[in-house]
PDB file of N, CA, C, O and CB in Angstrom:
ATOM      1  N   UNK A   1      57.289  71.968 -88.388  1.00  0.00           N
ATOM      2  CA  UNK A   1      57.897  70.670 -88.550  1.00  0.00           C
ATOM      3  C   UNK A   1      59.247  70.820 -89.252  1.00  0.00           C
ATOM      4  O   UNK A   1      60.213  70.132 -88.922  1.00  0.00           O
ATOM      5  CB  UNK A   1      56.966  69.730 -89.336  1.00  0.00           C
ATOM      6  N   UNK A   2      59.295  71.704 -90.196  1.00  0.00           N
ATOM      7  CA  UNK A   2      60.476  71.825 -90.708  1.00  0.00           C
ATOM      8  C   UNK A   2      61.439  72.821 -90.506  1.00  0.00           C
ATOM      9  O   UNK A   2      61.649  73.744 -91.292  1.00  0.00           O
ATOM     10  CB  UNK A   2      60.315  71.783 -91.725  1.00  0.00           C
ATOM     11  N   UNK A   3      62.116  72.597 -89.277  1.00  0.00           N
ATOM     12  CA  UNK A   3      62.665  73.797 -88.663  1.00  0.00           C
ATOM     13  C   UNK A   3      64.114  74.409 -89.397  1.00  0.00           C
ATOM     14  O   UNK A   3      64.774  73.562 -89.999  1.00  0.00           O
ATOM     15  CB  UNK A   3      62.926  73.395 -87.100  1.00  0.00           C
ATOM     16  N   UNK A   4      64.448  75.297 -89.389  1.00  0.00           N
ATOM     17  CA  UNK A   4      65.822  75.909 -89.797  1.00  0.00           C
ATOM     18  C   UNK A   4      67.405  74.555 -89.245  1.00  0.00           C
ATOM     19  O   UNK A   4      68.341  74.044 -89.860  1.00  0.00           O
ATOM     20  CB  UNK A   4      65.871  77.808 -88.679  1.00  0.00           C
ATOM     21  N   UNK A   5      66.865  74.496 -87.737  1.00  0.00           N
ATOM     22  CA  UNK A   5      68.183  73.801 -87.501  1.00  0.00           C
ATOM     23  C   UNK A   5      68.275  72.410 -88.115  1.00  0.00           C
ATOM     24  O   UNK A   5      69.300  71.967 -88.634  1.00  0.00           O
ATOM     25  CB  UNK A   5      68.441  73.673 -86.004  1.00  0.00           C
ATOM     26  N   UNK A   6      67.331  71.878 -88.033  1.00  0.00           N
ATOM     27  CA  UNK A   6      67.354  70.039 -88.696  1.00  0.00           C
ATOM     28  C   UNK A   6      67.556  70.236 -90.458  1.00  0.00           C
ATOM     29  O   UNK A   6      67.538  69.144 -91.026  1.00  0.00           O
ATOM     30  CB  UNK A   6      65.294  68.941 -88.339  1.00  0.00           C
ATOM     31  N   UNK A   7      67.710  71.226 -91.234  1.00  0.00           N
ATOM     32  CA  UNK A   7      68.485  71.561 -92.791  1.00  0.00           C
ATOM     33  C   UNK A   7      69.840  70.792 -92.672  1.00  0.00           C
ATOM     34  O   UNK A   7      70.473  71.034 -91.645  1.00  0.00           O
ATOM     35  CB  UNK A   7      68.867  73.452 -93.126  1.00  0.00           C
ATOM     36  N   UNK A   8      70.180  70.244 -93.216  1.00  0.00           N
ATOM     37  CA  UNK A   8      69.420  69.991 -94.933  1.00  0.00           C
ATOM     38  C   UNK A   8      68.202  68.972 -94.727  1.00  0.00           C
ATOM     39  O   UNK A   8      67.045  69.136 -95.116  1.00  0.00           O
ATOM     40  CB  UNK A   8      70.697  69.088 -96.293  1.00  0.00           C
ATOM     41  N   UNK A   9      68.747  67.846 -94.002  1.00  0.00           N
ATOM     42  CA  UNK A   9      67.642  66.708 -94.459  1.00  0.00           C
ATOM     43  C   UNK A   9      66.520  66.540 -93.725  1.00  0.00           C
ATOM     44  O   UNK A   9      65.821  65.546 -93.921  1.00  0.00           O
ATOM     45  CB  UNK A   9      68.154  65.382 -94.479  1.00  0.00           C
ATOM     46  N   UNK A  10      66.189  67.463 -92.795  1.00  0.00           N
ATOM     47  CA  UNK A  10      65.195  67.401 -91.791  1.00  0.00           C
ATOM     48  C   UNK A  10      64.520  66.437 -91.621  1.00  0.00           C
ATOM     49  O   UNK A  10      63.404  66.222 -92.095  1.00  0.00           O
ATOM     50  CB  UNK A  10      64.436  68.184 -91.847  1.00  0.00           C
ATOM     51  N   UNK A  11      65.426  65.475 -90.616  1.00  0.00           N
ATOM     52  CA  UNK A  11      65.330  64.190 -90.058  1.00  0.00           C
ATOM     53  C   UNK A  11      63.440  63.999 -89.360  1.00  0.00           C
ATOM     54  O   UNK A  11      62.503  63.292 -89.730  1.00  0.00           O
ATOM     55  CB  UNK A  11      66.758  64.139 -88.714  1.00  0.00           C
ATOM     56  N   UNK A  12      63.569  64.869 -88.407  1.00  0.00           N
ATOM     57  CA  UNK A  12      62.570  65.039 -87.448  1.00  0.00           C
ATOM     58  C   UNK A  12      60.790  65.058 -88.681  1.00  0.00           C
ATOM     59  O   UNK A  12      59.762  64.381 -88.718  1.00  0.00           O
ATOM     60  CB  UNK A  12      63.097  66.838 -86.404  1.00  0.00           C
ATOM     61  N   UNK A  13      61.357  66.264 -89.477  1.00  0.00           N
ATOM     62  CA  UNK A  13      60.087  66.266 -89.901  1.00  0.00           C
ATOM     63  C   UNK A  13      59.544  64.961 -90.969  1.00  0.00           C
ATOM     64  O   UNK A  13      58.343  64.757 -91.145  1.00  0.00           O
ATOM     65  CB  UNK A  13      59.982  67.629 -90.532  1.00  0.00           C
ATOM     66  N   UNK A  14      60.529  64.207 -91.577  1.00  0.00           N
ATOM     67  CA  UNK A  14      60.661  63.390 -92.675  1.00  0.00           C
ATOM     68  C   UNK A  14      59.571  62.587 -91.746  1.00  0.00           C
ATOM     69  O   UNK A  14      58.419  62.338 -92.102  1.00  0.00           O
ATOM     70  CB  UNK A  14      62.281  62.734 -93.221  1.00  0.00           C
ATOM     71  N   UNK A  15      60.193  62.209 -90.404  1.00  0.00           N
ATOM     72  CA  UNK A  15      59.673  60.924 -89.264  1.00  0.00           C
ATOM     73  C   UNK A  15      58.316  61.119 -89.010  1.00  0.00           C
ATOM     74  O   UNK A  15      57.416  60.281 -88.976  1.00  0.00           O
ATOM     75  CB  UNK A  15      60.431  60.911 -87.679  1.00  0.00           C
ATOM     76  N   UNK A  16      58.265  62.584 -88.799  1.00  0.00           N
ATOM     77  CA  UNK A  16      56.520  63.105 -88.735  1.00  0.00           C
ATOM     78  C   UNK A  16      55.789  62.874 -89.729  1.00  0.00           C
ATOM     79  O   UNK A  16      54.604  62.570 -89.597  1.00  0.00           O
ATOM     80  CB  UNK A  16      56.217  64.563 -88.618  1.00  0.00           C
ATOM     81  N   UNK A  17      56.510  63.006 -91.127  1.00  0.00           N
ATOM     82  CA  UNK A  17      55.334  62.601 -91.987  1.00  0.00           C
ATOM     83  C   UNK A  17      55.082  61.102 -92.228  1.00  0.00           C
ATOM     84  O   UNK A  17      53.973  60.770 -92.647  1.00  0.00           O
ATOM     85  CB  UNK A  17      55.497  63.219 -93.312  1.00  0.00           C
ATOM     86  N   UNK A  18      55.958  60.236 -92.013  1.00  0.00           N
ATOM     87  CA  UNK A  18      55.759  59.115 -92.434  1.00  0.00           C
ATOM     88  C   UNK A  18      55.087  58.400 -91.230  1.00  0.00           C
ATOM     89  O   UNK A  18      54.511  57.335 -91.452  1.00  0.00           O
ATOM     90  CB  UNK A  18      56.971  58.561 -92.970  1.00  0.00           C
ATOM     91  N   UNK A  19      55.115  58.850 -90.110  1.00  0.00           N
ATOM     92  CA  UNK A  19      54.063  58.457 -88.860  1.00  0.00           C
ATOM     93  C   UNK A  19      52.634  58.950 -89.259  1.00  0.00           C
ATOM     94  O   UNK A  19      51.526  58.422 -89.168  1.00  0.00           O
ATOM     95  CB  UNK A  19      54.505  59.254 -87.305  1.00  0.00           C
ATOM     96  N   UNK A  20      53.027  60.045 -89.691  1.00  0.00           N
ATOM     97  CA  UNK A  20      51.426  60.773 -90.399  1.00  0.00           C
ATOM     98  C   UNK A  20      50.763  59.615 -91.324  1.00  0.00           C
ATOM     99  O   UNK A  20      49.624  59.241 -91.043  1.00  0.00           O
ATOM    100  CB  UNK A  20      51.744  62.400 -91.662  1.00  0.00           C
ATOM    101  N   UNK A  21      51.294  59.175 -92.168  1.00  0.00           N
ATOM    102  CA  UNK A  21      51.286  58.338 -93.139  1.00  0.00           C
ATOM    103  C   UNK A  21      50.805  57.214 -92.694  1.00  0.00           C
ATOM    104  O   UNK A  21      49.711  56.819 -93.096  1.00  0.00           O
ATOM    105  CB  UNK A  21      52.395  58.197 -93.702  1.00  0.00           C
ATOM    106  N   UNK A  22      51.537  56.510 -91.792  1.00  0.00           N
ATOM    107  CA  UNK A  22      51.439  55.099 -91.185  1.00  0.00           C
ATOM    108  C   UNK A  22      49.908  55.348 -91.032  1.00  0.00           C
ATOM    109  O   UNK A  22      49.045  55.118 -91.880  1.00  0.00           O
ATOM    110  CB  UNK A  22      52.425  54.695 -89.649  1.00  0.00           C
ATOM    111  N   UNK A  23      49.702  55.991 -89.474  1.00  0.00           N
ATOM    112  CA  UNK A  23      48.494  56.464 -88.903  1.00  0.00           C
ATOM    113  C   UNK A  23      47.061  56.158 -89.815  1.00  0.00           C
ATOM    114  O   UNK A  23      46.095  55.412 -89.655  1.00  0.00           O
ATOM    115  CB  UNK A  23      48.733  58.016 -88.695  1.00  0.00           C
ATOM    116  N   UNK A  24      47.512  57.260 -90.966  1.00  0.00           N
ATOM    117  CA  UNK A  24      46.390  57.032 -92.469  1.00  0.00           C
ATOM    118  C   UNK A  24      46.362  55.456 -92.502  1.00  0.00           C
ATOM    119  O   UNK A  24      45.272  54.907 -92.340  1.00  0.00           O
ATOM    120  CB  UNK A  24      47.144  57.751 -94.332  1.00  0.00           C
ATOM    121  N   UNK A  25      47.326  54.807 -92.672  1.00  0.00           N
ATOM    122  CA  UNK A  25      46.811  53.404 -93.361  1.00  0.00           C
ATOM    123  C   UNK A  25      46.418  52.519 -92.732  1.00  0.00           C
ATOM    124  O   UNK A  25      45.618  51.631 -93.028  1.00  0.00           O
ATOM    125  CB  UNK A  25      47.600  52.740 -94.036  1.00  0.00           C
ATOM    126  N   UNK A  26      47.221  52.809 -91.400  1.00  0.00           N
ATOM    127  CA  UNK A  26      45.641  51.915 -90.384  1.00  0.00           C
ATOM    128  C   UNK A  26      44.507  52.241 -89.904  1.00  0.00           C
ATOM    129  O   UNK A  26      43.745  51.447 -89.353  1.00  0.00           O
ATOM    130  CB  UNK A  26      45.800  51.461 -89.175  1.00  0.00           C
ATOM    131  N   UNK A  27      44.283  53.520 -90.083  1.00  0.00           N
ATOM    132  CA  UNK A  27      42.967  54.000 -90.012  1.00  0.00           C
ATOM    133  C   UNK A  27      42.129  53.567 -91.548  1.00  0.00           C
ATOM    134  O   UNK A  27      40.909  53.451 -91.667  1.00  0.00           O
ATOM    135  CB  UNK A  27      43.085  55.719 -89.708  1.00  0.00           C
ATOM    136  N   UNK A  28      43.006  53.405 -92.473  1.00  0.00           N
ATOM    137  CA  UNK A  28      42.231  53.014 -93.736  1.00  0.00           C
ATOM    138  C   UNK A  28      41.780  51.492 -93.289  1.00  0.00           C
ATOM    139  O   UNK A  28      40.681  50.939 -93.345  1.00  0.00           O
ATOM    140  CB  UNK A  28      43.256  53.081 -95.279  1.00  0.00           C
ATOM    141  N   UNK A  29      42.537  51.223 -93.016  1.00  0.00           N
ATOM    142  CA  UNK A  29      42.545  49.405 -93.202  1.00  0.00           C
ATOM    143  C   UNK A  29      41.362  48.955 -91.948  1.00  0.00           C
ATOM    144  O   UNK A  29      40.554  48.028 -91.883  1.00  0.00           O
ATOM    145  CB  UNK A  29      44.567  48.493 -92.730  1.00  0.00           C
ATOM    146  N   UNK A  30      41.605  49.769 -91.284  1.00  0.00           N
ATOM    147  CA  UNK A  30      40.520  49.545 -90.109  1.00  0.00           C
ATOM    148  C   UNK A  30      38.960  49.747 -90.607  1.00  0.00           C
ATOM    149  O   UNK A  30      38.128  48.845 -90.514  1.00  0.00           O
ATOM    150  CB  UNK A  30      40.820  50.692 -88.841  1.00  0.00           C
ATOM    151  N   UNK A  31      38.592  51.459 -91.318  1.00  0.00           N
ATOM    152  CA  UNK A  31      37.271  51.528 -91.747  1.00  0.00           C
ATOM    153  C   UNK A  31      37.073  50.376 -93.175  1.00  0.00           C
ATOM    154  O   UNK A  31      35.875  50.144 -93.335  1.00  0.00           O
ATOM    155  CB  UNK A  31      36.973  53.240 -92.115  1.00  0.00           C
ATOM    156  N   UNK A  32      37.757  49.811 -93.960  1.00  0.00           N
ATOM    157  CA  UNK A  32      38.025  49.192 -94.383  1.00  0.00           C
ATOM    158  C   UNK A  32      37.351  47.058 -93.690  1.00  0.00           C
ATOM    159  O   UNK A  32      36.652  46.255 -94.308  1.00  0.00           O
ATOM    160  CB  UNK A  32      39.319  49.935 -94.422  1.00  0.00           C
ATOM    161  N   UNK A  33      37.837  46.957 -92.633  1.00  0.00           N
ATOM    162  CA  UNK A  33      37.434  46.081 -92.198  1.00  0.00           C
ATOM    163  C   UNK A  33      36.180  46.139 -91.534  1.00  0.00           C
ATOM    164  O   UNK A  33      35.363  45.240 -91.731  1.00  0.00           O
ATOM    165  CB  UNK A  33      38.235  45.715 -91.656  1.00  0.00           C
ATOM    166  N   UNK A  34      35.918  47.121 -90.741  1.00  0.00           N
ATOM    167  CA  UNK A  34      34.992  47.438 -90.435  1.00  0.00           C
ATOM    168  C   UNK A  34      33.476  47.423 -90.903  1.00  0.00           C
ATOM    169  O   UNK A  34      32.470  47.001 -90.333  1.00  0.00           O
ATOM    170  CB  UNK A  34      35.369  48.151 -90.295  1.00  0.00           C
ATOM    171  N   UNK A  35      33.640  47.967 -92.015  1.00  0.00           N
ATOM    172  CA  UNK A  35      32.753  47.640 -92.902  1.00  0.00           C
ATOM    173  C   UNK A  35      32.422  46.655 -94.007  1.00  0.00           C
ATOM    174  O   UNK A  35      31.501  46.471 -94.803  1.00  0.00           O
ATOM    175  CB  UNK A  35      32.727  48.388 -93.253  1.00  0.00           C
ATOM    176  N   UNK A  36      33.403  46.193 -93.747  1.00  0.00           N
ATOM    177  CA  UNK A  36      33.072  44.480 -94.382  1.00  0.00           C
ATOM    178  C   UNK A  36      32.170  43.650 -93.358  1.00  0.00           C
ATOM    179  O   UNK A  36      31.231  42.920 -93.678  1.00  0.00           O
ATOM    180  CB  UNK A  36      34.702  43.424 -94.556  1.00  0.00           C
ATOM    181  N   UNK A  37      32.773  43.978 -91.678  1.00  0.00           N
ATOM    182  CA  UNK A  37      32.106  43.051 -91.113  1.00  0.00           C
ATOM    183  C   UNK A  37      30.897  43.673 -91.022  1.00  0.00           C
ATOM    184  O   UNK A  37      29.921  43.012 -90.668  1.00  0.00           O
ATOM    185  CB  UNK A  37      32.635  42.552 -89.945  1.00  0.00           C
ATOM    186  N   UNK A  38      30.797  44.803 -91.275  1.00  0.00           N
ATOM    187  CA  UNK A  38      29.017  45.685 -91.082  1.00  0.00           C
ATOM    188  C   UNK A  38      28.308  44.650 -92.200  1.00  0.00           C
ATOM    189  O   UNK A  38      27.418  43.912 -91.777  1.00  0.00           O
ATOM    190  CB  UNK A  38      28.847  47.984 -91.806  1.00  0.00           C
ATOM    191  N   UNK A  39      28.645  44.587 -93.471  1.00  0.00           N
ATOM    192  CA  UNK A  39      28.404  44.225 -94.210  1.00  0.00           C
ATOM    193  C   UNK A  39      27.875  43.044 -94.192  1.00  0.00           C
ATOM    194  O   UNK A  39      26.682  42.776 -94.331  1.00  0.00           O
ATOM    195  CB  UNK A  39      29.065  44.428 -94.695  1.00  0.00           C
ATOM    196  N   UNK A  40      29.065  42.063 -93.962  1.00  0.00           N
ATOM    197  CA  UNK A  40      28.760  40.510 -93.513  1.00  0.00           C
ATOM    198  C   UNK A  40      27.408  40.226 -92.790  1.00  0.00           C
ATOM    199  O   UNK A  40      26.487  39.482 -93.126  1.00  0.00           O
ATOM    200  CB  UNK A  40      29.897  40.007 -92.475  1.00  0.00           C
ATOM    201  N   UNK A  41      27.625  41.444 -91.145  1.00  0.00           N
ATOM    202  CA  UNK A  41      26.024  40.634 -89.968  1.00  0.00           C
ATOM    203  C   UNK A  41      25.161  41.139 -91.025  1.00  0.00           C
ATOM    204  O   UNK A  41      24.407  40.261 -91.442  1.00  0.00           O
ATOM    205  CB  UNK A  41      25.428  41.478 -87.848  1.00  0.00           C
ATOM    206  N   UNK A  42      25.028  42.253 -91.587  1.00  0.00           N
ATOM    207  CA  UNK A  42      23.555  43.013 -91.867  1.00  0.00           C
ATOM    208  C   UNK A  42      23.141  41.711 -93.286  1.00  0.00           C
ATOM    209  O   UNK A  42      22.030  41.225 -93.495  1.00  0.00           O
ATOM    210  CB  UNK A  42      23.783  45.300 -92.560  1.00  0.00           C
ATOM    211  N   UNK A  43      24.286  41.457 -93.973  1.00  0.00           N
ATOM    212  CA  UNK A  43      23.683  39.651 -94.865  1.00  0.00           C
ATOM    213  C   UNK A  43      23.189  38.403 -94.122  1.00  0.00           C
ATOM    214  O   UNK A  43      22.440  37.494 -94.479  1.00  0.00           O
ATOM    215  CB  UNK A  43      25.039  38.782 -95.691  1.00  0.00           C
ATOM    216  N   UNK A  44      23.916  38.673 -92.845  1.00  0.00           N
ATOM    217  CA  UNK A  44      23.557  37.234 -91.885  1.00  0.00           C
ATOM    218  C   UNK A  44      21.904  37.869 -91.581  1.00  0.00           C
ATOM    219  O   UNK A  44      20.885  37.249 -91.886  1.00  0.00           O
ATOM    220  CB  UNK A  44      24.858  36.933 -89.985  1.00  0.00           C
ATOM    221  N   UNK A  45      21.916  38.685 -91.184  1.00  0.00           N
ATOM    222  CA  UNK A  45      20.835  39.538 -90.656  1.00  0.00           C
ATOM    223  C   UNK A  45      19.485  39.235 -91.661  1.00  0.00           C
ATOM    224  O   UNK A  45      18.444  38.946 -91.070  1.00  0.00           O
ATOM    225  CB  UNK A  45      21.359  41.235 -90.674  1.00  0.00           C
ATOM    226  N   UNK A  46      19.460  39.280 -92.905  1.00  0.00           N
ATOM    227  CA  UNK A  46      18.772  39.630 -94.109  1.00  0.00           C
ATOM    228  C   UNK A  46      18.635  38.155 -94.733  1.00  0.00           C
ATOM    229  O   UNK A  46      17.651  37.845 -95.404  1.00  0.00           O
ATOM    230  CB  UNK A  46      19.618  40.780 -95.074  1.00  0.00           C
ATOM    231  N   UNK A  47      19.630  37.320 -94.480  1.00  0.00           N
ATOM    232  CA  UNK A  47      19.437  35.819 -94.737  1.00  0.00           C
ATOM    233  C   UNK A  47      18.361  35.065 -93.492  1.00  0.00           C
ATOM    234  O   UNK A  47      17.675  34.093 -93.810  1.00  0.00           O
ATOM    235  CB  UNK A  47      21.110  35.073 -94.699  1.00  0.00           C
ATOM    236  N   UNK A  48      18.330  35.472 -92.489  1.00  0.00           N
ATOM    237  CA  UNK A  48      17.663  34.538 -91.383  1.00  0.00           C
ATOM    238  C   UNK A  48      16.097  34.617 -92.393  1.00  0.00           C
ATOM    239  O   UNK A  48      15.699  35.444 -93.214  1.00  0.00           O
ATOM    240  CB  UNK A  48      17.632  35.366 -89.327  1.00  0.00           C
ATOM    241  N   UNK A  49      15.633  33.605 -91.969  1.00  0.00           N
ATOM    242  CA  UNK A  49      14.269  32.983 -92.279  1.00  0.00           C
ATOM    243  C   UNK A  49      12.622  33.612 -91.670  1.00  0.00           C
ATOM    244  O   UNK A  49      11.475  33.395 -92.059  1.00  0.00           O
ATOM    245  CB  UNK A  49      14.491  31.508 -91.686  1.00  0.00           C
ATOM    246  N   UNK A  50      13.085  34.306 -90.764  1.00  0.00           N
ATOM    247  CA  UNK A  50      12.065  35.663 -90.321  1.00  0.00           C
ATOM    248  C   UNK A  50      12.537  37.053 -90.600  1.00  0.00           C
ATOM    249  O   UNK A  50      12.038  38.068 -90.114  1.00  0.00           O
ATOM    250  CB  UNK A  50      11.810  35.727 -88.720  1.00  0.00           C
ATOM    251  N   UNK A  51      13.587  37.002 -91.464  1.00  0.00           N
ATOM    252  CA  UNK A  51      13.509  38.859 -91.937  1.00  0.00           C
ATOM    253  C   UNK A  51      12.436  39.084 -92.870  1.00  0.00           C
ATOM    254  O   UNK A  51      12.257  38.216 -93.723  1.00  0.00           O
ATOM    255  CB  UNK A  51      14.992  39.537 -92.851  1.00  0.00           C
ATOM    256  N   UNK A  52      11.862  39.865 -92.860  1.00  0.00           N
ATOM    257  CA  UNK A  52      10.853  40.733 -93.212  1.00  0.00           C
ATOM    258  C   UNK A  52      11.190  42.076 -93.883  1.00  0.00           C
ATOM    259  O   UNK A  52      11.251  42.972 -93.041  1.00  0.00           O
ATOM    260  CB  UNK A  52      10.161  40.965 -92.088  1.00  0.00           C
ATOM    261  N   UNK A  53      11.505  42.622 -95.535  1.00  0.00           N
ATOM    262  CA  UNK A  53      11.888  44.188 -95.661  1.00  0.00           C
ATOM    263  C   UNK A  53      10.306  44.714 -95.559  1.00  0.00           C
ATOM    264  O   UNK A  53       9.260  44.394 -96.125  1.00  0.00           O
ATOM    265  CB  UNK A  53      12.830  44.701 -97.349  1.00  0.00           C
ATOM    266  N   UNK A  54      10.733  45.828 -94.391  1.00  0.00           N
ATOM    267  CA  UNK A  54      10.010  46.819 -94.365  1.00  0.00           C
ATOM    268  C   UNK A  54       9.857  48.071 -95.807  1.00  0.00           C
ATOM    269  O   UNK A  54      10.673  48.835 -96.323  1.00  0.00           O
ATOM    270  CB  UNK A  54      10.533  47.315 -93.132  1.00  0.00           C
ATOM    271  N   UNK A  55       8.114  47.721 -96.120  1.00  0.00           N
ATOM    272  CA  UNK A  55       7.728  48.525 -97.125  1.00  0.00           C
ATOM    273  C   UNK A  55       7.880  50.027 -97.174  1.00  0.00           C
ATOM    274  O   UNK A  55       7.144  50.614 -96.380  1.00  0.00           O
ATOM    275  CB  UNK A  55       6.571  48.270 -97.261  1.00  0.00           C
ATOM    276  N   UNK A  56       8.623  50.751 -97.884  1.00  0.00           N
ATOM    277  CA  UNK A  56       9.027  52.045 -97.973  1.00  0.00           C
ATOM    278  C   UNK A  56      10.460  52.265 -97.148  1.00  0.00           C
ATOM    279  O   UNK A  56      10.854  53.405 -96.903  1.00  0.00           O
ATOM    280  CB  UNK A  56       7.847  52.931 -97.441  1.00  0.00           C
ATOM    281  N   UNK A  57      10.899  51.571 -96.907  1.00  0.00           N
ATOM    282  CA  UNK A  57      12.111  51.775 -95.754  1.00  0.00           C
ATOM    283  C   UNK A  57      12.715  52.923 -96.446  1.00  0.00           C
ATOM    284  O   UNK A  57      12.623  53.904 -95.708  1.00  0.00           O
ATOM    285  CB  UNK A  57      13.327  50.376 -95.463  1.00  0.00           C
ATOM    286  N   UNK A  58      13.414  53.267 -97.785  1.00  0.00           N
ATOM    287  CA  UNK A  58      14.149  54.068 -97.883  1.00  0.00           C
ATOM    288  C   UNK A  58      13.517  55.615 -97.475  1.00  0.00           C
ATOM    289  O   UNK A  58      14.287  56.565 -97.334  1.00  0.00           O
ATOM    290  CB  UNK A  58      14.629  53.824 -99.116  1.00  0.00           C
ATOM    291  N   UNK A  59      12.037  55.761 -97.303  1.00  0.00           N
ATOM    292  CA  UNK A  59      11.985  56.923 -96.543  1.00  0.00           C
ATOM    293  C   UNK A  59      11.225  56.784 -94.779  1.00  0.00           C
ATOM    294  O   UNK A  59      10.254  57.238 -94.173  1.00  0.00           O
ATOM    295  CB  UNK A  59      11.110  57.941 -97.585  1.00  0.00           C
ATOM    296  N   UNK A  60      12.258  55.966 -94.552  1.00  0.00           N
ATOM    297  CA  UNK A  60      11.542  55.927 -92.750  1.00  0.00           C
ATOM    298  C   UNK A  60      12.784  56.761 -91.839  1.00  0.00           C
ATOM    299  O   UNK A  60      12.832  56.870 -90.613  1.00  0.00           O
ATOM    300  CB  UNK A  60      11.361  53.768 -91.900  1.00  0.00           C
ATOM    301  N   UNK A  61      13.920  57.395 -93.025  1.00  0.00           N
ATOM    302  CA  UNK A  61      14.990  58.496 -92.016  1.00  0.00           C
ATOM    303  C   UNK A  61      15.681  57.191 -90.988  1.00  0.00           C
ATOM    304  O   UNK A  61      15.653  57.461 -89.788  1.00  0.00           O
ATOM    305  CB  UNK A  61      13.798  60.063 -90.742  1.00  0.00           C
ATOM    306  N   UNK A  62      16.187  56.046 -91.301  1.00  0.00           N
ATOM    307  CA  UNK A  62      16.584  55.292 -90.935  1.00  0.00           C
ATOM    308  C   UNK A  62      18.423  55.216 -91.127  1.00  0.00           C
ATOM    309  O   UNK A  62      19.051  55.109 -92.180  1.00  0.00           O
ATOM    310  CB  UNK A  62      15.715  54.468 -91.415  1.00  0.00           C
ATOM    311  N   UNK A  63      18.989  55.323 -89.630  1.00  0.00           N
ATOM    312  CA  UNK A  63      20.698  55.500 -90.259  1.00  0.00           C
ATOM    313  C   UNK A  63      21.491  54.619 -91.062  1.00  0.00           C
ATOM    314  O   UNK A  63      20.852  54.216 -92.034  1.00  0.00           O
ATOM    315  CB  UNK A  63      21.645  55.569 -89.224  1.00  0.00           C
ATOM    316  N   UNK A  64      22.244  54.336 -91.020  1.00  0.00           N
ATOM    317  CA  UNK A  64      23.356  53.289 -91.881  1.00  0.00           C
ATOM    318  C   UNK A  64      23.319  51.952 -91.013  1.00  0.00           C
ATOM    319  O   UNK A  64      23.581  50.827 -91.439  1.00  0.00           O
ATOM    320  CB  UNK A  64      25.208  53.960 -91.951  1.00  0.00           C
ATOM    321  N   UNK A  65      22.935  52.296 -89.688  1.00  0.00           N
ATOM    322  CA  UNK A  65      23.006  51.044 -88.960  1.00  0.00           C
ATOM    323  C   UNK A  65      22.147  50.472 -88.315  1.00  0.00           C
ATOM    324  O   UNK A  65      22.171  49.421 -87.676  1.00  0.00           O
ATOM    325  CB  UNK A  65      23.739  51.034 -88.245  1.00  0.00           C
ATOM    326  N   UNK A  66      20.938  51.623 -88.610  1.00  0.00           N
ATOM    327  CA  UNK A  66      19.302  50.876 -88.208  1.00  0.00           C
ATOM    328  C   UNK A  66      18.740  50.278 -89.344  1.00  0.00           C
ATOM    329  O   UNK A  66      17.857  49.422 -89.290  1.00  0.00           O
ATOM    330  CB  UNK A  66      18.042  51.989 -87.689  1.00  0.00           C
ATOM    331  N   UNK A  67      19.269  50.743 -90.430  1.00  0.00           N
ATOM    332  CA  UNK A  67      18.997  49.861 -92.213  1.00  0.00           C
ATOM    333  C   UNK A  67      19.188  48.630 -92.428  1.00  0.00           C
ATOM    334  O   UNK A  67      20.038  48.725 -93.313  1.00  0.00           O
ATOM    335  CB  UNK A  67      19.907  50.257 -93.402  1.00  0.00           C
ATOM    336  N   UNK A  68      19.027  47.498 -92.276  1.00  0.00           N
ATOM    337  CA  UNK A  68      19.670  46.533 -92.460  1.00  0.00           C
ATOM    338  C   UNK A  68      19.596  46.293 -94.094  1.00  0.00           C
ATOM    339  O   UNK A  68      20.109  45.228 -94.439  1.00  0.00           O
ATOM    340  CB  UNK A  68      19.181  45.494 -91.550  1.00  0.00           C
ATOM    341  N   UNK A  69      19.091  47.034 -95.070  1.00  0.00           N
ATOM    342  CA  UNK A  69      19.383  46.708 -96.008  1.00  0.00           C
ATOM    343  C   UNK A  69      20.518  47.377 -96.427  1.00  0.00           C
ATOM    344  O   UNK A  69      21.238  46.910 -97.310  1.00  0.00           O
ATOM    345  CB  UNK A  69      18.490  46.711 -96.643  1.00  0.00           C
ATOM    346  N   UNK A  70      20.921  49.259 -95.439  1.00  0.00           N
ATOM    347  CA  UNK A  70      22.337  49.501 -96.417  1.00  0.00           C
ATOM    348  C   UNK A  70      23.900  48.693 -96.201  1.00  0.00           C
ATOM    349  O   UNK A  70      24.563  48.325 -95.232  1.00  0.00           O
ATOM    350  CB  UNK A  70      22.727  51.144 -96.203  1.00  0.00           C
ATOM    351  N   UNK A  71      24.037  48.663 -97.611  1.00  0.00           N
ATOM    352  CA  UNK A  71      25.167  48.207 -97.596  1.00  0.00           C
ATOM    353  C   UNK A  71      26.474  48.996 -98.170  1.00  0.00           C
ATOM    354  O   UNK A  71      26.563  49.120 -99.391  1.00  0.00           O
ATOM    355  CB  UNK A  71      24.957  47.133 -98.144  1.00  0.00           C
ATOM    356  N   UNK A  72      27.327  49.447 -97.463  1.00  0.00           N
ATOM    357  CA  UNK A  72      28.477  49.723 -97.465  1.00  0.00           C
ATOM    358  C   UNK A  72      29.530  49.688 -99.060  1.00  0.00           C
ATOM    359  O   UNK A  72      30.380  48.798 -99.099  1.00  0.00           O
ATOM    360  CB  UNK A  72      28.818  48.830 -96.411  1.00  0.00           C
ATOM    361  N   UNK A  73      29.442  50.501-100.099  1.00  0.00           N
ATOM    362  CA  UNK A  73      29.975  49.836-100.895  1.00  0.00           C
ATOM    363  C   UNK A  73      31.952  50.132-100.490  1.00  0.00           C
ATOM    364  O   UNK A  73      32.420  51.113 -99.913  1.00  0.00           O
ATOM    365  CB  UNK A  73      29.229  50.341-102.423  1.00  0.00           C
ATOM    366  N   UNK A  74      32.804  48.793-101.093  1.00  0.00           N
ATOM    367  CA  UNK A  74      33.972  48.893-100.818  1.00  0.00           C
ATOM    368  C   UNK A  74      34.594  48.651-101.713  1.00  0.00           C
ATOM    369  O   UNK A  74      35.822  48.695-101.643  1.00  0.00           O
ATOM    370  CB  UNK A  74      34.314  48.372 -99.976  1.00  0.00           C
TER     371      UNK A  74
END
């Protein structure tokens, strides 16, 4: 990225990192939202009037998104 000819201010690579950069923060902002709305259904989910917690759940090897009790901390 930081080649000999683009010296002194190496235009090219400066642009690469700050695209690098960008990239990061909407990928932040995205898992970020994302998991708010995980968050949100699995409360809508846990509020309805026929949920039921299953006894022992934390050892039924259940993922992040078959759990409806985990919640995401943010």
């Amino acid at each position: 990225v930081f080649r000999p000819k683009d010296a002194p201010r190496y235009v090219p690579a400066e642009i690469t990192i700050i695209a690098c950069w960008a990239v990061c923060l909407v990928d932040m902002f995205f898992i970020y939202w994302y998991c708010r709305r995980q968050n949100s259904q699995k409360a809508t989910l846990r509020a309805q009037p026929g949920y039921v917690k299953l006894e022992n759940q934390e050892f039924l090897d259940l993922t992040d998104r078959e759990n409806p009790e985990f919640v995401y901390t943010l």
